[in-house]
N, C-alpha and C positions, 0 to 999 in steps of 0.2 A: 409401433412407432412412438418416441420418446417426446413429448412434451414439451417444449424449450420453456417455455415460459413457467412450466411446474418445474423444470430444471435447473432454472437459476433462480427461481421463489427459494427451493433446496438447498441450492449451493450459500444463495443467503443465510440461510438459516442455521446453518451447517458453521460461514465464515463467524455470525454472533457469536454463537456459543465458542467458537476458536479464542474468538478474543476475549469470552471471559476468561476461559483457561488460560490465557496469555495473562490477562491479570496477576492471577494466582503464583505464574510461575517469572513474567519477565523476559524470557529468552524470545527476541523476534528471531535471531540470527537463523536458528535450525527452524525455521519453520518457514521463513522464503529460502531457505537451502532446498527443502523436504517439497515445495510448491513448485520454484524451478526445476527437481528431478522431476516430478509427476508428471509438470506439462512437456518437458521434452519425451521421457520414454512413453507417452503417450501421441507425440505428435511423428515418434520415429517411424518412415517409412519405409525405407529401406533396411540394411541388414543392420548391425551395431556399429556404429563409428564410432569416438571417441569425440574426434571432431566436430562431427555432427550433434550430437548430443552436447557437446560445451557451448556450441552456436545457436541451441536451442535455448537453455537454460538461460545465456547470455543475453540472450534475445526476449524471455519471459523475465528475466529481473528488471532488464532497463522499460517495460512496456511497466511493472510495478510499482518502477519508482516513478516514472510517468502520472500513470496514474494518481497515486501515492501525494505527489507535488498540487496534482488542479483538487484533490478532496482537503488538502490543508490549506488550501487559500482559499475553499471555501469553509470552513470550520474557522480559520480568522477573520474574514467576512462578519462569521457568526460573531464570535468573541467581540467585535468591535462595537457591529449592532447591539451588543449587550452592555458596551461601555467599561469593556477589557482594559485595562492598560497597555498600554508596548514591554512596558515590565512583564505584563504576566504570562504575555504572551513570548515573549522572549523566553521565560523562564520556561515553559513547557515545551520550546523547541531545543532549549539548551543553549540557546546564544542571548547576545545581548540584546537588550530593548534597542540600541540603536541598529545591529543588524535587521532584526523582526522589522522594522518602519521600513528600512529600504529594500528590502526583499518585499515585503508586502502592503506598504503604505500607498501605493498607487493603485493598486488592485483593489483597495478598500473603498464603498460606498459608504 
């Protein structure tokens, strides 16, 4: 029987070094492609749909972006605590300082 907790120690570990390699190369795009196919023809139960498997994939992107959205508001959280600017934090999401503040200036302690 498989270990859930040694199992996502792994998958951790496994996602770090992803993202170094993401460093190096840049591309997110094929690599939540390559994560939404995984976790659908992994979660396919029945025979192959097409269907099914686009509703799956569908369904593990927006659960990533999900995700994805509450770990950058806490990583700006961080930044601010650290006395970021709205600049700069603008700057690494790619919009403007005044976007950045109203997207996330209420969420900030």
């Amino acid at each position: 029987m498989t270990n859930p907790e040694k199992t996502r120690e792994e998958l951790k570990a496994a996602a770090f070094e992803l993202g170094r390699m993401l460093a190096q190369v840049g591309d997110f795009y094929d690599v939540a492609e390559e994560l939404a196919k995984g976790y659908a023809d992994d979660r396919m139960q029945e025979g192959p749909s097409d269907e099914r498997r686009v509703q799956l994939q569908i369904g593990a992107l927006n659960e990533l972006q999900s995700v994805s959205n509450e770990i950058i508001s806490w990583r700006v959280d961080d930044g601010r605590k650290l006395f970021m600017s709205w600049t700069q934090i603008g700057d690494a999401l790619d919009t403007s300082r005044q976007a950045a503040q109203q997207r996330f200036g209420a969420s900030t302690s």
